[in-house]
PAKOL-529359 format. One record per residue: x, z, y of N, C-alpha, C in turn; chain. Coordinates in steps of 0.1 Angstrom, whole numbers. Atoms other than C-alpha are relative to their C-alpha. Example, Ala and Ser with C-alpha at 12.3 -4.5 7.8 and 13.67 -1.06 7.14 Angstrom:
NODE:n.X:n.Z:n.Y:ca.X:ca.Z:ca.Y:c.X:c.Z:c.Y:unit
NODE:9:0:-12:123:78:-45:9:0:12:A
NODE:-9:0:-11:137:71:-11:-8:8:11:A
END
This chain:
NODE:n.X:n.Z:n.Y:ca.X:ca.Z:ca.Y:c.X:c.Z:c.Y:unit
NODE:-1:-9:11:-162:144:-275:-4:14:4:A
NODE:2:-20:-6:-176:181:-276:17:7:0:A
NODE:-10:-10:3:-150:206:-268:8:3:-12:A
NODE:0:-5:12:-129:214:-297:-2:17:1:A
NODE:4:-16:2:-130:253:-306:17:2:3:A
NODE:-11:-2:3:-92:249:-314:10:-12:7:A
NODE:-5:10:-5:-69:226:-292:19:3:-4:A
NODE:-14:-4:1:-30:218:-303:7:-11:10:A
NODE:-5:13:-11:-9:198:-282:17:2:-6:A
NODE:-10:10:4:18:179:-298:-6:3:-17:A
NODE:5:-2:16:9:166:-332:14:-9:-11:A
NODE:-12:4:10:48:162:-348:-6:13:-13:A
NODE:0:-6:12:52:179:-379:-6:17:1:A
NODE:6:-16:0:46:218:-368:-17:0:3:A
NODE:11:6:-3:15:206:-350:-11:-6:-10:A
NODE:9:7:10:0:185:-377:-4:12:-13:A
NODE:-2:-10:11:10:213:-405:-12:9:5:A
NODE:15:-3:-3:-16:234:-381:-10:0:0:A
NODE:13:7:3:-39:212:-382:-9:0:-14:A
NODE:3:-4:13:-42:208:-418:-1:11:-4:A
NODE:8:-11:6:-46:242:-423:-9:7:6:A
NODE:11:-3:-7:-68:253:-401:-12:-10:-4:A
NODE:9:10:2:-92:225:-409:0:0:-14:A
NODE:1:-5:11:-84:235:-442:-11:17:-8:A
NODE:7:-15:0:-98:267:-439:-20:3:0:A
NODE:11:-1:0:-135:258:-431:-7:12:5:A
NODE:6:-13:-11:-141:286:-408:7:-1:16:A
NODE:-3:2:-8:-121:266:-379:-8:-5:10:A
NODE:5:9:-12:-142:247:-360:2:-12:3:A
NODE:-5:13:-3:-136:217:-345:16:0:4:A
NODE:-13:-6:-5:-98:213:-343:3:-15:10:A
NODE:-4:12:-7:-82:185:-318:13:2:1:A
NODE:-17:0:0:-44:173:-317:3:-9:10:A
NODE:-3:9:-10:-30:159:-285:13:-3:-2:A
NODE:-15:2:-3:2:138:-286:-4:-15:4:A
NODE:-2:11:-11:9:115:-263:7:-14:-8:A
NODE:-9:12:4:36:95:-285:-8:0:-13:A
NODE:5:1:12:14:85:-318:8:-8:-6:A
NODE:-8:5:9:40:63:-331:14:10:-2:A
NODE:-15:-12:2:66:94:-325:17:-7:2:A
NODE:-16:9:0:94:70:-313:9:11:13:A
NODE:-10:-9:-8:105:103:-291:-3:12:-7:A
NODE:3:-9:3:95:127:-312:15:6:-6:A
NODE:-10:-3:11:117:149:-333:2:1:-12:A
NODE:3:-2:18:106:151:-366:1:-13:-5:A
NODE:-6:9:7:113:116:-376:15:-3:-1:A
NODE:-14:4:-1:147:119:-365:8:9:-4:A
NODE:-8:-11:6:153:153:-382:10:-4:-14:A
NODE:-10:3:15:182:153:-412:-10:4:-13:A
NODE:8:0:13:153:164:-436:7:15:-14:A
NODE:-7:-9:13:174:196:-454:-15:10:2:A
NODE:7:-13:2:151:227:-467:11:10:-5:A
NODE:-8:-8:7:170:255:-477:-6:16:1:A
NODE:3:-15:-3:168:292:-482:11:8:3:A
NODE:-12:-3:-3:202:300:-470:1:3:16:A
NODE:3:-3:-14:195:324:-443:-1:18:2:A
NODE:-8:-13:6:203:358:-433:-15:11:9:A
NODE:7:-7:-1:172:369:-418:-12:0:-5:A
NODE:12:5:10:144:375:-440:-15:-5:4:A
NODE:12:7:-2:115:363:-424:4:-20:-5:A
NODE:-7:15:1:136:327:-425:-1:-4:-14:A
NODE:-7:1:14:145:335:-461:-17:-5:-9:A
NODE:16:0:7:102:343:-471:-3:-15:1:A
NODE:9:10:-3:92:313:-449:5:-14:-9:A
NODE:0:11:8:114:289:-469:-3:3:-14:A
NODE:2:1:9:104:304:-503:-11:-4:-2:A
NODE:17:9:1:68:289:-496:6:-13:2:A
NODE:-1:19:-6:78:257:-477:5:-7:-8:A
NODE:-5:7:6:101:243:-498:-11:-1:-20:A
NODE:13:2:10:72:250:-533:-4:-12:3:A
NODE:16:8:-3:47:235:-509:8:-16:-1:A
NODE:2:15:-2:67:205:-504:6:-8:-15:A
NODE:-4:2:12:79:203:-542:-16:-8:-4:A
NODE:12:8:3:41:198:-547:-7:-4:13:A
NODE:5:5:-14:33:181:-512:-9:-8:-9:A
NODE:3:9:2:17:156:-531:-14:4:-6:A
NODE:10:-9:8:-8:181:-549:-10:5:13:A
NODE:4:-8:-15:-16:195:-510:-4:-8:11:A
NODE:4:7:-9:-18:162:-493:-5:-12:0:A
NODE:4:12:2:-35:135:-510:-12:-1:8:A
NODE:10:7:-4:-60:116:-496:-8:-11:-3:A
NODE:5:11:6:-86:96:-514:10:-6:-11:A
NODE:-7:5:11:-63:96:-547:14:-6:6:A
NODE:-15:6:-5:-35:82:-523:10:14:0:A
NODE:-11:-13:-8:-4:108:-521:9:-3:7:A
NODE:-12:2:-8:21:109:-500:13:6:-4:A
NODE:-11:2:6:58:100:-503:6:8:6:A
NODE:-14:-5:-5:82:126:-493:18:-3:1:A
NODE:-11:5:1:111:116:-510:9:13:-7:A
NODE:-6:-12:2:119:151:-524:14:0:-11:A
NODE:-11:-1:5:156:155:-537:4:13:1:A
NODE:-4:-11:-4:165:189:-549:15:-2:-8:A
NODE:-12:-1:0:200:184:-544:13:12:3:A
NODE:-11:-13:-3:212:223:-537:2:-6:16:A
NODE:-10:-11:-11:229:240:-506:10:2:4:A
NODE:-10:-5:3:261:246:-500:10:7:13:A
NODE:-3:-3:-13:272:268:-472:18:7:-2:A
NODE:-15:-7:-2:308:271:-467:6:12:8:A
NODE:1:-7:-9:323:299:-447:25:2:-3:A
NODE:-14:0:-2:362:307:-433:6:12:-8:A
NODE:0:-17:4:380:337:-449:-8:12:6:A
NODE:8:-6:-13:373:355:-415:-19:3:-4:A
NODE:18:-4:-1:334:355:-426:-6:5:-11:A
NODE:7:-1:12:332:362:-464:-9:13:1:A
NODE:8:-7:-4:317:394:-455:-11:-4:0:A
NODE:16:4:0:287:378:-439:-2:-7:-9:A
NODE:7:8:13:284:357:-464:-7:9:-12:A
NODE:5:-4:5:282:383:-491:-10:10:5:A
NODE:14:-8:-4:256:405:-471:-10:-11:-3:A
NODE:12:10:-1:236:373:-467:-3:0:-17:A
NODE:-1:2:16:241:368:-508:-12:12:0:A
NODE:5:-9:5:228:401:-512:-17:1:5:A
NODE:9:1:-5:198:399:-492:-9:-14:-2:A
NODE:6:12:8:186:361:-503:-3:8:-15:A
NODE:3:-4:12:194:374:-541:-18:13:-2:A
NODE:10:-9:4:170:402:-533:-17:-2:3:A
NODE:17:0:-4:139:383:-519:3:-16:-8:A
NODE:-1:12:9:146:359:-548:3:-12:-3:A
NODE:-4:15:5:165:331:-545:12:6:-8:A
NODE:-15:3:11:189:316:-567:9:-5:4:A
NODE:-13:0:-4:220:317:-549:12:6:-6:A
NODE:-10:-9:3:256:318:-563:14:-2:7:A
NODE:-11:-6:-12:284:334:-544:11:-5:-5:A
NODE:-14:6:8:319:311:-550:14:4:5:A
NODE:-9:2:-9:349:322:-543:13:-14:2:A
NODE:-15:12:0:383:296:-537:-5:-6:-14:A
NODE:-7:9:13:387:288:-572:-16:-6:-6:A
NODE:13:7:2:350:286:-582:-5:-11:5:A
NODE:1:16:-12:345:261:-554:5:-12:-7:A
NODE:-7:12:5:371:239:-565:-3:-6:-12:A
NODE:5:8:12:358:238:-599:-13:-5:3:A
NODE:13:9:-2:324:227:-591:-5:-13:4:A
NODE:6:15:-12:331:206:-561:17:-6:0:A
NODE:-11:5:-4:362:191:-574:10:-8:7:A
NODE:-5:9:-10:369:164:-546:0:9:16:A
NODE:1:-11:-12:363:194:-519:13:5:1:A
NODE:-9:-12:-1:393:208:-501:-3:10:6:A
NODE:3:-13:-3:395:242:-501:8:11:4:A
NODE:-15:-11:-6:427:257:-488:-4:11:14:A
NODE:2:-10:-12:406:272:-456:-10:4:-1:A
NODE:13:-6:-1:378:282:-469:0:17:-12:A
NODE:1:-14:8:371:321:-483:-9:2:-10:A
NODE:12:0:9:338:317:-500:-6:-10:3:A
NODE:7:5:-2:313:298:-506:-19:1:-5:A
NODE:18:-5:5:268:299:-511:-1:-9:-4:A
NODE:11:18:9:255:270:-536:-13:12:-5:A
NODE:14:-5:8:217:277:-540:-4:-17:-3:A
NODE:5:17:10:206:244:-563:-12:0:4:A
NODE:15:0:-2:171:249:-560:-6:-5:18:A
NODE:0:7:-13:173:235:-523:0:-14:-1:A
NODE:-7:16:4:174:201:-512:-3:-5:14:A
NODE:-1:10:-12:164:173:-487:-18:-7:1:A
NODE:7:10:1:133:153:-479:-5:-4:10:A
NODE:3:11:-13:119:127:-458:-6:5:12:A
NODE:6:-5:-10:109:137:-425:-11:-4:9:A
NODE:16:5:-5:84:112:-415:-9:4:-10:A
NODE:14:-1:15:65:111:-451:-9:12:5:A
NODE:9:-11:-4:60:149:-440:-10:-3:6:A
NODE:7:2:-14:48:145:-407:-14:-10:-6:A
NODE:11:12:-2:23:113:-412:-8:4:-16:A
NODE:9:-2:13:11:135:-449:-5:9:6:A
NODE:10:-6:-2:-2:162:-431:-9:-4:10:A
NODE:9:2:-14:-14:143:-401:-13:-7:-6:A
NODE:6:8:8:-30:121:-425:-13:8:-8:A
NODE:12:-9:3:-49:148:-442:-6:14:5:A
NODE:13:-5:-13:-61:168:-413:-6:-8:4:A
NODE:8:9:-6:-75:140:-402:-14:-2:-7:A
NODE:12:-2:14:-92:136:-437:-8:7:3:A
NODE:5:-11:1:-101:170:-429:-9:9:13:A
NODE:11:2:-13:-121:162:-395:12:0:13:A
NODE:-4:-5:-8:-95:169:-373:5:-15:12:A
NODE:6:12:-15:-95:144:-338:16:1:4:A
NODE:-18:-3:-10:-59:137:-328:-7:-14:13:A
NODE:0:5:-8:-61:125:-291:15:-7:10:A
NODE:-13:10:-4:-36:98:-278:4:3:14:A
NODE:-3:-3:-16:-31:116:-241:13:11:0:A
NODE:-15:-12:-3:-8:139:-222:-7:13:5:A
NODE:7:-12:-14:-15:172:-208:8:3:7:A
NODE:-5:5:-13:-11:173:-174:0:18:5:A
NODE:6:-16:-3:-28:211:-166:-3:10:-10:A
NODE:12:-7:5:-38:242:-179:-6:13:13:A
NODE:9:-9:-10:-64:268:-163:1:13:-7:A
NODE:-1:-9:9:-56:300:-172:-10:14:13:A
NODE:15:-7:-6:-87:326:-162:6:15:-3:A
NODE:0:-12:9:-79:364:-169:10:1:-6:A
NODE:-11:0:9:-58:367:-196:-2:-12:-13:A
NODE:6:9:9:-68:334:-216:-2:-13:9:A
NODE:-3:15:-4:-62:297:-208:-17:-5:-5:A
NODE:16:9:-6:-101:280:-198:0:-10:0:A
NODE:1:14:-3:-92:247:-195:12:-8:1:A
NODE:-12:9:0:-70:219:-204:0:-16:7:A
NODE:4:12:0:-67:189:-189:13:-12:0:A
NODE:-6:8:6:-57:156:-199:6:-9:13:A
NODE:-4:9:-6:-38:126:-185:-8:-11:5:A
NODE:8:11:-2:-69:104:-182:-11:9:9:A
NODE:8:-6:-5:-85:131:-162:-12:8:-7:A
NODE:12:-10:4:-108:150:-188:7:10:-3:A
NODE:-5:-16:-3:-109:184:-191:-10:6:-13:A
NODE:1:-5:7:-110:200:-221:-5:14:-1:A
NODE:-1:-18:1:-122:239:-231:0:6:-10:A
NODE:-3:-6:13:-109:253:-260:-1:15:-2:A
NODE:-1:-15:-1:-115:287:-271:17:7:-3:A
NODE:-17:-7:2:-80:287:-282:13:-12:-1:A
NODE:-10:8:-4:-49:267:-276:11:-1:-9:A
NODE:-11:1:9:-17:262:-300:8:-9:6:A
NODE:-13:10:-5:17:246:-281:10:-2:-13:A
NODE:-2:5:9:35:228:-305:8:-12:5:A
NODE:-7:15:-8:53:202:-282:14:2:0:A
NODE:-14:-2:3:89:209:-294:5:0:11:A
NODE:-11:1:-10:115:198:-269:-6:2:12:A
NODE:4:1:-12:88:195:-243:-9:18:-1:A
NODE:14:-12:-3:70:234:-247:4:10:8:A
NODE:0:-8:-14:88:251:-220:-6:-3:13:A
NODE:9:6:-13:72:225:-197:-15:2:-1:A
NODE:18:4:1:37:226:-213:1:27:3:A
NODE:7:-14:-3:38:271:-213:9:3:12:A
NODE:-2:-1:-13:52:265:-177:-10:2:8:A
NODE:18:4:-11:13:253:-165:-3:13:-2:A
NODE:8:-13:-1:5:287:-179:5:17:4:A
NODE:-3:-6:-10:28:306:-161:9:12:-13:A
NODE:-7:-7:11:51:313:-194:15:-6:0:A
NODE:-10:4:3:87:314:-196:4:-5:-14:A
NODE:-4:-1:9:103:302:-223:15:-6:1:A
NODE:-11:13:-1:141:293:-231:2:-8:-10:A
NODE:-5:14:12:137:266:-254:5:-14:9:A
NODE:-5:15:-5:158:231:-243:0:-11:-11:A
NODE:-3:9:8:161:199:-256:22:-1:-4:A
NODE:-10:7:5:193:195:-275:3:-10:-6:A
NODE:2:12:4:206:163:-283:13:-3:-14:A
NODE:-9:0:15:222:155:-321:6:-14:0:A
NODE:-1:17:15:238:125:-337:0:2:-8:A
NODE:-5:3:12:236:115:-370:4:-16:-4:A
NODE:-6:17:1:249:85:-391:-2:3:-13:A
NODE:1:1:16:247:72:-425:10:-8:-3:A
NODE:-16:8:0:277:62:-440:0:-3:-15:A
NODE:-2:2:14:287:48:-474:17:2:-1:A
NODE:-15:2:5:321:53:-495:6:-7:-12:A
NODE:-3:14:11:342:32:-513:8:13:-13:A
NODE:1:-9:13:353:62:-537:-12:10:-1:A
NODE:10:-13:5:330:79:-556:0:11:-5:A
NODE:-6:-22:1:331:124:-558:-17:0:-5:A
NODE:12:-9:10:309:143:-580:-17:0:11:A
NODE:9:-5:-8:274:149:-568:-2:10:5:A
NODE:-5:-10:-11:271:168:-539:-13:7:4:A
NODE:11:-8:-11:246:195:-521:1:-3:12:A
NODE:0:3:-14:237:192:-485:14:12:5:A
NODE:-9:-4:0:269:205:-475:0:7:18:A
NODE:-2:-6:-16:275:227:-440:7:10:-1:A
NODE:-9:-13:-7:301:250:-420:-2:3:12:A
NODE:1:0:-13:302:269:-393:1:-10:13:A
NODE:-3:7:-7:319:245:-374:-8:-13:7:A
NODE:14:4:3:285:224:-374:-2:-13:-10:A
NODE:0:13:11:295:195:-402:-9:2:-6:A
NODE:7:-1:9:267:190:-422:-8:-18:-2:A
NODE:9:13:4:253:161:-444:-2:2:-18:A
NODE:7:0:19:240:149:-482:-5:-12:-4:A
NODE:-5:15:7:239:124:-503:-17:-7:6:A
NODE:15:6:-2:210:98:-493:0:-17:-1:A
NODE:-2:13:1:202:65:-506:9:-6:-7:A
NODE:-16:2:2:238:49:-513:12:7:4:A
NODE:-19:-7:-3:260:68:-495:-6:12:5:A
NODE:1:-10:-8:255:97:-469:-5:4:11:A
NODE:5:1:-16:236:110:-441:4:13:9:A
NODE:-4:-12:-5:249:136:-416:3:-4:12:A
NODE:-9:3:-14:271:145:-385:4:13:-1:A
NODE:-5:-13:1:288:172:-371:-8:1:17:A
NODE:7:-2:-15:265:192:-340:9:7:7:A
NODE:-9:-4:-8:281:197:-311:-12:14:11:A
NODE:3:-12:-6:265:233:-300:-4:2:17:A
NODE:-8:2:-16:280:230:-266:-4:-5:8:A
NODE:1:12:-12:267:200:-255:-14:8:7:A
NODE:12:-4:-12:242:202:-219:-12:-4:-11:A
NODE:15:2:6:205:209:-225:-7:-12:8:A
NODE:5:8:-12:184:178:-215:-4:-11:-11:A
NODE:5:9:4:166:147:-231:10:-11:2:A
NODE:-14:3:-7:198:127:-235:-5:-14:-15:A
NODE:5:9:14:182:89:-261:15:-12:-2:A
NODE:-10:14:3:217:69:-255:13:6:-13:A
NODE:-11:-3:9:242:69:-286:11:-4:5:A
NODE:-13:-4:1:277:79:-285:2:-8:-12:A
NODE:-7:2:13:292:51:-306:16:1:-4:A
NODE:-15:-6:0:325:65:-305:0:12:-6:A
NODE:-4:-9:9:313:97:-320:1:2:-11:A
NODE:2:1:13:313:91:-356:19:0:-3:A
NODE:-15:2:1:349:79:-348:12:11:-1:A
NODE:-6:-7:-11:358:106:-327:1:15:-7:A
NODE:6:-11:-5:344:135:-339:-3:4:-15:A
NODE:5:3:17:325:130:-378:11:-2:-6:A
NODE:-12:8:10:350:108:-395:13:14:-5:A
NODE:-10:-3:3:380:131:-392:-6:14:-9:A
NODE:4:-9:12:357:163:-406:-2:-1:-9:A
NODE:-1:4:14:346:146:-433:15:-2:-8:A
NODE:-13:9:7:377:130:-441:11:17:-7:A
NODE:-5:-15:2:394:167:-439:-10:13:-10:A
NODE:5:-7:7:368:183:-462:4:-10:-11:A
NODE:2:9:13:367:155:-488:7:-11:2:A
NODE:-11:11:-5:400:133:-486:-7:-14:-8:A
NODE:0:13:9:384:111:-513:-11:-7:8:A
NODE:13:5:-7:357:102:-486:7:-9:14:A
NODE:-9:4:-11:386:90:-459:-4:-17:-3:A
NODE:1:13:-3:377:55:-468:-14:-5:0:A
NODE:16:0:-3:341:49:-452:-4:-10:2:A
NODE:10:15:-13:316:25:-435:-12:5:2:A
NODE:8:-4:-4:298:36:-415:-14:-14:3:A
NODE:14:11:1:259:21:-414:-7:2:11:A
NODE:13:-3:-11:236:37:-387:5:10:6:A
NODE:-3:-19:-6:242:64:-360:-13:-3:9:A
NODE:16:-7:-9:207:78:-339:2:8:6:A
NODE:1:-13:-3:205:105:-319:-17:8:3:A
NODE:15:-5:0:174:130:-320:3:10:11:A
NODE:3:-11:-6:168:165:-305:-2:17:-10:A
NODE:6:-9:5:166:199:-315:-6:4:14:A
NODE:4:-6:-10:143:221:-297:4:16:-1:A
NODE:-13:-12:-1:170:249:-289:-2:10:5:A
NODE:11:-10:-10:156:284:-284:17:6:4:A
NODE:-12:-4:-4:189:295:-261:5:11:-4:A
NODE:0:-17:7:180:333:-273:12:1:-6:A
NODE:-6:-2:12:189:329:-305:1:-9:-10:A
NODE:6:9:8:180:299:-323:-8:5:-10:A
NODE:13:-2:7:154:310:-338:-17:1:5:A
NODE:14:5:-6:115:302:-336:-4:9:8:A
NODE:14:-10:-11:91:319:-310:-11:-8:-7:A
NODE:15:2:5:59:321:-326:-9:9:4:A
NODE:10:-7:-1:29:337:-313:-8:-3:16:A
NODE:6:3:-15:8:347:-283:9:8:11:A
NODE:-5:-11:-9:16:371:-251:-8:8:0:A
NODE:6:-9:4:-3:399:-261:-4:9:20:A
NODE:-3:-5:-13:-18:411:-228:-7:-8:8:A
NODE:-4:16:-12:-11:379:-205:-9:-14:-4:A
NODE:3:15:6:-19:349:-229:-4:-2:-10:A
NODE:3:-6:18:-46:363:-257:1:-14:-5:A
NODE:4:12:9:-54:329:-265:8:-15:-2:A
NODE:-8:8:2:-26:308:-266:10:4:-8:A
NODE:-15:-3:8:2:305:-294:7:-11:1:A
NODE:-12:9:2:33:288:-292:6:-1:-14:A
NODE:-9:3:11:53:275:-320:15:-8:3:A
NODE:-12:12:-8:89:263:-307:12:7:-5:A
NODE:-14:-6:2:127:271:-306:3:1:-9:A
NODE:-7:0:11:136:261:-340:11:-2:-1:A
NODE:-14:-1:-4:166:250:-330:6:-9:-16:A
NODE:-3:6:17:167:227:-367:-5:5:-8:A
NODE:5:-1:19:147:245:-396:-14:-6:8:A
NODE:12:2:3:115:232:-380:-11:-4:-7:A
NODE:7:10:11:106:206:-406:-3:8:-12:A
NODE:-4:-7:10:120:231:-433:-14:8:-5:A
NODE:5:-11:-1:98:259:-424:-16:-5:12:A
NODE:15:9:-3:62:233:-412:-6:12:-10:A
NODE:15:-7:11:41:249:-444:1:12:9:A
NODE:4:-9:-5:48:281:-434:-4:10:15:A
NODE:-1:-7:-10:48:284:-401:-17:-8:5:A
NODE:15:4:-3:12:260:-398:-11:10:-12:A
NODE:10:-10:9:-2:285:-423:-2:11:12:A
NODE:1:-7:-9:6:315:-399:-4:-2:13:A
NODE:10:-1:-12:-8:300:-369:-15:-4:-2:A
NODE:15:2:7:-39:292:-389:-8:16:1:A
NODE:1:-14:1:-36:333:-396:-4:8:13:A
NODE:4:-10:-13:-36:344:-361:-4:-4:7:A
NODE:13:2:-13:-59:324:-343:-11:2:-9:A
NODE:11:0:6:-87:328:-372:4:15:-5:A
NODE:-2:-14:7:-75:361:-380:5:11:8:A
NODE:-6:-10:-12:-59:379:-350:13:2:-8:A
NODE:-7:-5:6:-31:386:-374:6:-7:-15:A
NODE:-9:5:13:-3:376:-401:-7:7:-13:A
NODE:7:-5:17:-18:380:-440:10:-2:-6:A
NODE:-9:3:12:11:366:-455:16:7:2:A
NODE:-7:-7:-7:41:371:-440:2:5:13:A
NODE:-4:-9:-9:51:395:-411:12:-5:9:A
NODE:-12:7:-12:66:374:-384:-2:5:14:A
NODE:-5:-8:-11:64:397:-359:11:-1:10:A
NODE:-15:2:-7:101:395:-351:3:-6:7:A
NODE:-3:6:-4:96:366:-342:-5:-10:14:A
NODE:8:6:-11:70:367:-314:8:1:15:A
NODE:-2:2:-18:74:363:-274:7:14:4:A
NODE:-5:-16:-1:84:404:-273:14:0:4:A
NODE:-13:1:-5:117:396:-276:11:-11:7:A
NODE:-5:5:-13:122:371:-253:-2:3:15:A
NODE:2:-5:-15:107:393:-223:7:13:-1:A
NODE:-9:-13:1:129:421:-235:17:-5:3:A
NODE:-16:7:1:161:399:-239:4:5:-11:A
NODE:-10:0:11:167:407:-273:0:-4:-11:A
NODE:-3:12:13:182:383:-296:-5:7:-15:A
NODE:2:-6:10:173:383:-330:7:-14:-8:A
NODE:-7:8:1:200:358:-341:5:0:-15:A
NODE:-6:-1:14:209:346:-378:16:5:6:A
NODE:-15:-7:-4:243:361:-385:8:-14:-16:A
NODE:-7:4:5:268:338:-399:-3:-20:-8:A
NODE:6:10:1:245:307:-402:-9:-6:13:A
NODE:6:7:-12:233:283:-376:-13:-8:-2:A
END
């Protein structure tokens, strides 16, 4: 194969989203996608919970989901292929972010600041709650955020609709690993593969979630993103409560209605960083069950169906993304990582913006600055407030 112009390495969902738009653009070049796992049975993006929301307190987060979640309303308009579309599965089932007395505060700043870059979020307090979400108890909670215009969708459909039409759209996904990179100057020369070829891209894009502190290791880049490791489970109940939003609290419970019954868990924050694929089937017992049961008494009688565990790729900072190059050090490489969970959410807009600044030197749309490499060689967080 000639050289591509544009090389990405990992082709899950942020990766592929790249792909497709760059190769979209027709002023890319040849683009190539390296991922090692092509059925994605370690990846993360199949094993993500699938929420989108706009329920977020810093506004770059807030902008990137007022695209993403559009694009994936009409995914189907954006990702056909030969009259075929692809199935998402989109359910816009709302939001609903609980919070303790102790935080109503952040909550209404956050209100105030969503309301003003456009969503439709509304602020509940105690008694509103209860009317809405009348099987919800609410004796400990101070406020609450329902934005409806949110929701849920499938997390492979994504993935395998845009990998599907970049592909359409020339783009070369290669089934290897990378092993090296060669970095010359201030600009990465040469990549090479697990089967021994060697690649030379004029520009590079990391994209390897859990694994992209190891891959911008070869080029002599820190980063603190880890693998975090989740459960979820899918549960059904034998009484049936009003229809519900993807529901979450600080405390990290979060699920939504899916299928028959429910899909969720509660994340445990805490736990060590590390590539961790054996399930805890004790946690559901242990750990799930009684939060649910304690939010939604009429949910105390379950059955449990499936538990999994995935990964976030956990930026330690702040949880939030690192996107860009090293201005300086590393013109020609961009990372994309440390989502820490909106990664799926926030694919459209964040494979638009790296479309933007390797074909453009610079953001057109929105101004993600904030959320380049700068402030992780400074050490300073830029941390949602009051949402995880």
């Amino acid at each position: 194969m000639t050289d591509p112009d544009i090389l990405i390495i990992g082709g899950g969902v942020i990766g592929s989203a790249a792909a497709f738009f760059l190769t979209g653009s027709g002023i890319a070049g040849r683009v190539a996608v390296v991922e090692p796992d092509p059925l994605y049975e370690r990846a993360a993006t199949p094993r993500a919970s699938g929420g989108a929301r706009r329920l977020f307190s810093r506004p770059e987060n807030i902008l990137m989901s007022n695209y993403s979640i559009p694009f994936y309303e009409s995914f189907a308009e954006h990702c056909s292929v030969g009259g075929e579309a692809p199935e998402i599965g989109w359910r816009r089932d709302g939001y609903l972010f609980i919070m303790p007395p102790g935080g109503v505060g952040i909550l209404e700043r956050n209100h105030a600041l969503q309301t003003s870059l456009g969503v439709r979020v509304d602020l509940l307090d105690r008694d509103a709650l209860q009317r809405r979400f009348p099987s919800m108890q609410v004796a400990d909670i101070g406020a609450a955020a329902h934005a409806p215009e949110d929701g849920c969708l499938e997390p492979n459909g994504a993935l395998q609709g845009f990998r599907r039409k970049a592909r359409s759209q020339g783009a070369d996904y290669i089934a290897e690993r990378v092993t090296a990179l060669m970095v010359e100057g201030t600009a990465i020369r040469a990549v090479t593969l697990s089967s021994g070829r060697v690649l030379r891209p004029k520009a590079v894009i990391s994209a390897a979630g859990t694994w992209s502190a190891e891959i911008a290791a070869m080029a002599g880049m820190a980063l603190p993103v880890e693998p975090m490791q989740r459960h979820d489970h899918f549960w059904e109940c034998r009484t049936a409560v009003e229809p519900l939003p993807f529901v979450k609290d600080l405390n990290g419970l979060g699920f939504h209605p899916w299928d028959r019954g429910y899909a969720g868990s509660v994340v445990d924050f805490g736990i060590a960083a590390g590539h961790n694929w054996n399930v805890d089937h004790d946690y559901f017992q242990r750990v799930v069950w009684p939060a649910i049961a304690h939010r939604f008494p009429a949910m105390e009688e379950l059955r449990l169906r499936e538990s999994w565990v995935g990964h976030y790729d956990r930026n330690a900072l702040d949880g939030n993304m690192i996107l860009g190059n090293w201005p300086g050090r590393l013109e020609n490489f961009y990372i994309a990582c440390g989502f820490s969970g909106h990664g799926l959410m926030h694919a459209p807009a964040v494979g638009r913006a790296l479309a933007e600044l390797v074909l453009h030197g610079g953001y057109r749309t929105i101004d993600l600055s904030r959320m380049g490499y700068g402030r992780v060689l400074a050490g300073e967080p830029y941390a949602e407030a009051g949402i995880r």
